[in-house]
C-alpha positions as CSV (number, residue, x, y, z in Angstrom):
1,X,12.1,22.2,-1.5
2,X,8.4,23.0,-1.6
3,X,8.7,24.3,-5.2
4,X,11.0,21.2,-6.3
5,X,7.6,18.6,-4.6
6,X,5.1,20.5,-6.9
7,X,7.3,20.5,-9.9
8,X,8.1,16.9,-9.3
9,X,4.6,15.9,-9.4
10,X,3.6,17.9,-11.9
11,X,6.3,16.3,-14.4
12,X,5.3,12.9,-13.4
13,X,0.8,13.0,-13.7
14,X,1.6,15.2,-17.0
15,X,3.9,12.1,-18.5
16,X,1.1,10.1,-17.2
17,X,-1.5,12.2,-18.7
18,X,0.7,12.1,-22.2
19,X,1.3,8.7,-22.1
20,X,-2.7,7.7,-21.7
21,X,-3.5,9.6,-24.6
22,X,-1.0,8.4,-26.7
23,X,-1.7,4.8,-26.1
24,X,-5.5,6.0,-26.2
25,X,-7.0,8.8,-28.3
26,X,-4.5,10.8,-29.5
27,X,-6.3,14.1,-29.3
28,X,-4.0,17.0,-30.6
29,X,-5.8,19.4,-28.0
30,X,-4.1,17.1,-25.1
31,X,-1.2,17.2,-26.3
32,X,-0.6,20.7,-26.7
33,X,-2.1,21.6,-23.5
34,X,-0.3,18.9,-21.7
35,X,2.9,18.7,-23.4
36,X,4.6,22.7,-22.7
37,X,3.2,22.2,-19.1
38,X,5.6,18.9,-18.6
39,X,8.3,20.6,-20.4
40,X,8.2,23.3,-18.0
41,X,7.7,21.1,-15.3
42,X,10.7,19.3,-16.4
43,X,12.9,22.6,-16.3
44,X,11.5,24.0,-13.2
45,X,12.4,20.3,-11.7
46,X,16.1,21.1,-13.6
47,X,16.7,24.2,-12.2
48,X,15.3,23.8,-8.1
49,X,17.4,20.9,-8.1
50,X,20.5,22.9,-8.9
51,X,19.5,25.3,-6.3
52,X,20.0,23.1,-3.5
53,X,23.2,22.8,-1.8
54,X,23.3,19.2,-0.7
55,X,22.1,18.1,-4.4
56,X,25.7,17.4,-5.2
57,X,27.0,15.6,-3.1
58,X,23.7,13.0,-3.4
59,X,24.1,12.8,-7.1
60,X,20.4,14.6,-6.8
61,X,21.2,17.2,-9.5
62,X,22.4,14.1,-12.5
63,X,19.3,12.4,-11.3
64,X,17.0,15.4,-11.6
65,X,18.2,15.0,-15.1
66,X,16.2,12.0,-16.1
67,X,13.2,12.5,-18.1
68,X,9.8,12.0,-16.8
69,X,10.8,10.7,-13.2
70,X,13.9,12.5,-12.5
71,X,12.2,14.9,-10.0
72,X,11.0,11.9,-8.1
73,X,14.7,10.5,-8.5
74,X,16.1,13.7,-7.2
75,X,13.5,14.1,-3.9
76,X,14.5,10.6,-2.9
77,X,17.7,11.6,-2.9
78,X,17.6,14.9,-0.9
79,X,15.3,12.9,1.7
80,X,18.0,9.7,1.8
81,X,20.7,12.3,2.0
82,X,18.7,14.1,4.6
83,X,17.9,17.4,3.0
C-alpha cells in the first residue's frame, strides 16, 4: 500500500507539473524530465493496484486505470472498501 500512496502522488503533482508548463512555457527540458517520470508513475500505480487482493472486488484495479488521477481513484477505493 505504501508503494501504491507514493506512486499515486507522484502521478498526480507530475500531471500537475505537465500541465503548468503546457499552459505556461512550454520548455522541452520539462517535459522530458517530467513526462517518463509520470509514465512510470502511471505503471507503478498499474501494477500495485493489481497486487492487491481486495482491488477487485472494489472496482480499484479499472479505476487505477484512469489516467492522471486513477491512483487517487484506486486509494479511495481500497480505503472505502476498507483495505
Amino acid at each position: 500500500m505504501r508503494t501504491l500512496r507514493l506512486a499515486a502522488g507522484a502521478e498526480a503533482a507530475s500531471l500537475v507539473v505537465l500541465s503548468a508548463n503546457l499552459l505556461t512555457v512550454h520548455t522541452p527540458a520539462v517535459s522530458s524530465l517530467v513526462g517518463p517520470l509520470h509514465g512510470t508513475a502511471y505503471l507503478v500505480v498499474i501494477a500495485a493496484t493489481w497486487q492487491v487482493s481486495d482491488a477487485a472486488a472494489s472496482g480499484a484495479r479499472w479505476a487505477s486505470v484512469v489516467p492522471g488521477v486513477g491512483g487517487l481513484l484506486a486509494l479511495r477505493r481500497l480505503r472505502n472498501a476498507g483495505v
